[in-house]
N, C-alpha and C positions, 0 to 999 in steps of 0.2 A: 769527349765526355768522360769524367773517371768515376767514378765509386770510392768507400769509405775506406777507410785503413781498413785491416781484417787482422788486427790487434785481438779483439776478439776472440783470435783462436786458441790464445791462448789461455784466453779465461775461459774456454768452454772444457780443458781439462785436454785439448790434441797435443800430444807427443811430438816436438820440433827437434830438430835436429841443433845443435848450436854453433851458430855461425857467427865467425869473426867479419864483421860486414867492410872491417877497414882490412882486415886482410884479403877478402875476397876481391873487395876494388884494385888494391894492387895485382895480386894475381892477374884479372883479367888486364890492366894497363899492361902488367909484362907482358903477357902472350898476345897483344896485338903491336907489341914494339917489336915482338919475334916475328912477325908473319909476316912474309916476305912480301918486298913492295911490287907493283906490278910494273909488267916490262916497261924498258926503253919506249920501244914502238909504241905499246897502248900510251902512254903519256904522251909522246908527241903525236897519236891518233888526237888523242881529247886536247892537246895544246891548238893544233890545227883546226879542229870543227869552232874553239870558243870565237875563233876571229869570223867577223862579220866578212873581210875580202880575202877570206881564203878559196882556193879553187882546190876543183876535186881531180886535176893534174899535181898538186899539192901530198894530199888523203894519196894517190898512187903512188908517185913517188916511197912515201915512208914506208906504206905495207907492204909494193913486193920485197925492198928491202927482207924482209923477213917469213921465209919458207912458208913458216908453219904457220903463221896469221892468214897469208895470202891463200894456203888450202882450206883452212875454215871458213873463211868468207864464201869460197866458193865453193863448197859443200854445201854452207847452209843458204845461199841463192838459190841452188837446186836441188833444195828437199822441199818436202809438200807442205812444208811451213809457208813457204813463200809462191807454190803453186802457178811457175811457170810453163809459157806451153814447148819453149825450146831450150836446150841445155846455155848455159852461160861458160865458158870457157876462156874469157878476159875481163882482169881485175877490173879495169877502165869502164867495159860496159857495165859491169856489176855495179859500181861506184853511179854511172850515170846513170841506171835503172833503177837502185834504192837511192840513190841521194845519202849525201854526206853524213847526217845526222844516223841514218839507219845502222851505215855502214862502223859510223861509232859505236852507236849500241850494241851492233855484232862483236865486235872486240872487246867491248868494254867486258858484258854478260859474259862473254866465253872464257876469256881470261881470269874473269875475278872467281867463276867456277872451279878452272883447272887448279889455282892456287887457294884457294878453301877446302881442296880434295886434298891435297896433302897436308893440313893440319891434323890437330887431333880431333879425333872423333870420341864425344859422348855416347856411352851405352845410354843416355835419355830420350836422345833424337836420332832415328833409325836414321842411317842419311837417306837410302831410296824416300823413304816417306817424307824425309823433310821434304824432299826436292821436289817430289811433286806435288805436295802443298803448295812450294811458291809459285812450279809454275802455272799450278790451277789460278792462284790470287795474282797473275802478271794478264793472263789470259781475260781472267773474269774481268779485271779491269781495264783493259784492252776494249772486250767487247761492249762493255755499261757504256765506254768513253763511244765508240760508235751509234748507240742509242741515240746520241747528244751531238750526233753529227759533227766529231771533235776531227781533227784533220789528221791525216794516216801519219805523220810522222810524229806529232804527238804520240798518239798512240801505240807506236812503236816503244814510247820513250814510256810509258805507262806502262804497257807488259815487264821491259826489264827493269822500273822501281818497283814494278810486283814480284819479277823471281828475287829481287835482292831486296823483299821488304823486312826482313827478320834477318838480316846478317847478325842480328845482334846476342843472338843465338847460340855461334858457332863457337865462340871463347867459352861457356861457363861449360863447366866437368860434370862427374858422373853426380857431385851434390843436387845437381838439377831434378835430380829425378825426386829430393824429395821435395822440391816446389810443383813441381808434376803432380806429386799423390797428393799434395794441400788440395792445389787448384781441381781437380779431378772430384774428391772427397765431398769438397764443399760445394763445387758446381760452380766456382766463384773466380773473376778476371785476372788470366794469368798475371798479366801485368801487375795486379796489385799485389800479388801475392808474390811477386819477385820485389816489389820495394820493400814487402812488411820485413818479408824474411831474408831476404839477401842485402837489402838496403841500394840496391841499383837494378836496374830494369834492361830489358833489353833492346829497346829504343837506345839510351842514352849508351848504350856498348856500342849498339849499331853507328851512333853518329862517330864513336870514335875511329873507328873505323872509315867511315865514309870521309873522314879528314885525313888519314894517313894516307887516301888513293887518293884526294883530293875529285873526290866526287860530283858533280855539278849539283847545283839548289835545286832541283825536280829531286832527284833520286834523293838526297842527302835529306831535304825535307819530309818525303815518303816513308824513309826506315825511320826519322827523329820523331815523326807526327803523326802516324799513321792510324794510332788511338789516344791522339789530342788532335782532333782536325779544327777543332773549335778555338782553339790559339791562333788559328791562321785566317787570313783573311780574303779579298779579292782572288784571281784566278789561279794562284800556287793552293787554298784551300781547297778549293775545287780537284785539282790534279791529285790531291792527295785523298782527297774524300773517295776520288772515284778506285785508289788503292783500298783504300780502309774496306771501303762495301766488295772489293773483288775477295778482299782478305776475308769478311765474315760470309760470302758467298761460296767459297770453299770451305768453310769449317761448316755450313747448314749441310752442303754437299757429300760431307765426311770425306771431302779428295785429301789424301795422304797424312799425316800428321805433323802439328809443329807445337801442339801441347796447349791447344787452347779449344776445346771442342763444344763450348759451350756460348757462340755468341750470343752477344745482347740483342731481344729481340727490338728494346726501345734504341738503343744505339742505331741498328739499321735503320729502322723508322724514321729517325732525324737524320742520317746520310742521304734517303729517297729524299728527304724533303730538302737537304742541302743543293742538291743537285737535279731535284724536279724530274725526277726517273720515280713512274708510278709501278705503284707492288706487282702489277701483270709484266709489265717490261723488264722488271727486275726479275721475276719467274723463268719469262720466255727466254733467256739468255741462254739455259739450260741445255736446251736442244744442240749451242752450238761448242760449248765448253768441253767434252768429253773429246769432240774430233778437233777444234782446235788444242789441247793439251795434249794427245796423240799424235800432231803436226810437229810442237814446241818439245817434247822430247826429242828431240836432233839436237838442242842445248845442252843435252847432258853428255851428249854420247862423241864429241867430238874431242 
């Protein structure tokens, strides 16, 4: 669902900063042709999950290959994220106890972290806060997706398009902040106020990005849709929908910052009803969002 241009602002007499919007597009095309591609192994992790007769003698082989993927996997099998009752101490069982698909999203998320930590950082978006924005909106959608009796490795797959639903984010500079004070000021949808004034959004950054790791259609559609769910259709709408409402279920929540604190009350409203999650279930989720995002900090810290 979008809203009007916010043209408007500047007939109301606000003070804009003057932005070359063909200069800012290049800018940010430069700095995600800079930012560095991810590893060897994560591409042949995510080569080997897309085939249908891949075996997860396959998935081991490539990661112990590789020291430092093979000890993140197995730190984060045994952190209280995943709330085992005995330690895991082989890649092989870790593989046959999350299943191949998990064990992607374990690499994928942890990798695309550690190489977004060493780009530049905006004085606009704190990183602590960013990050735990998304992973409240990875979580919140996680758990909406269990309301819906959606299957745990979905699910998995829906927490990390919620930590990576706002990559698109991570490219614009310290100019952001003054789309920050617009959107802030006015009370009015980030998003729109990055088309008016920047003339690109950060969806359409985010996608570009999700083509340079070659991201799969769940995630890549999550960060490109995430507040256009109504473009999409059958069960990729859904997957996304239940990103979108985890997203505005953290900004009602005030979990962390990513510069939009103002969700739409009727946008949610139509998300409940996309997805037939009634406003109590959507409430009750609450209870579990705070210890699950407590669990999911082991994402950042590794």
């Amino acid at each position: 669902m979008s809203s009007p241009s916010l043209g408007f602002l500047a007939l109301e007499g606000y003070e804009l900063m003057s932005f070359d919007k063909d200069k800012q597009r290049k800018d940010i095309e430069r700095f995600i042709q800079k930012m560095p591609s991810l590893s060897t192994t994560v591409g042949k992790v995510m080569e080997i999950c897309s085939r249908t007769d891949a075996s997860p003698n396959e998935l081991n082989k490539v990661i112990s290959l590789d020291p430092v993927l093979t000890g993140q996997v197995l730190k984060l099998i045994n952190s209280a994220y995943y709330s085992l009752v005995t330690k895991i101490t082989s890649l092989t069982r870790a593989i046959t106890m999350l299943g191949m698909n998990t064990v992607k999203n374990m690499a994928l998320s942890t990798a695309i972290i550690r190489t977004v930590a060493g780009t530049k950082k905006s004085r606009a978006l704190p990183t602590t806060r960013f990050w735990a924005h998304t992973i409240g909106a990875g979580v919140s959608a996680k758990l909406l997706a269990g309301i819906k009796e959606v299957p745990v490795m979905e699910r998995e797959e829906l927490f990390v398009a919620g930590l990576l639903h706002d990559l698109g984010k991570i490219p614009f500079g310290d100019e952001y902040i003054e789309v920050l004070t617009i959107a802030k000021k006015e009370q009015a949808p980030l998003i729109e106020v990055e088309r008016d004034i920047m003339g690109i959004d950060h969806q359409e950054v985010g996608l570009m990005i999700a083509e340079k790791w070659k991201l799969n259609e769940v995630i890549s559609t999550c960060i490109g849709k995430h507040h256009n769910v109504d473009d999409l259709s059958g069960p990729l709408a859904k997957q996304v929908a239940f990103v979108a409402l985890g997203n505005i279920y953290t900004n009602i929540l005030d979990i962390g910052f990513a510069g939009n604190p103002f969700p739409s009350e009727v946008e949610m409203e139509h998300l409940l009803k996309v997805l037939e999650i009634s406003a109590e279930d959507f409430g009750h989720i609450g209870e579990g969002v705070q210890a699950e995002i407590h669990k999911a900090e082991i994402f950042l810290q590794i």
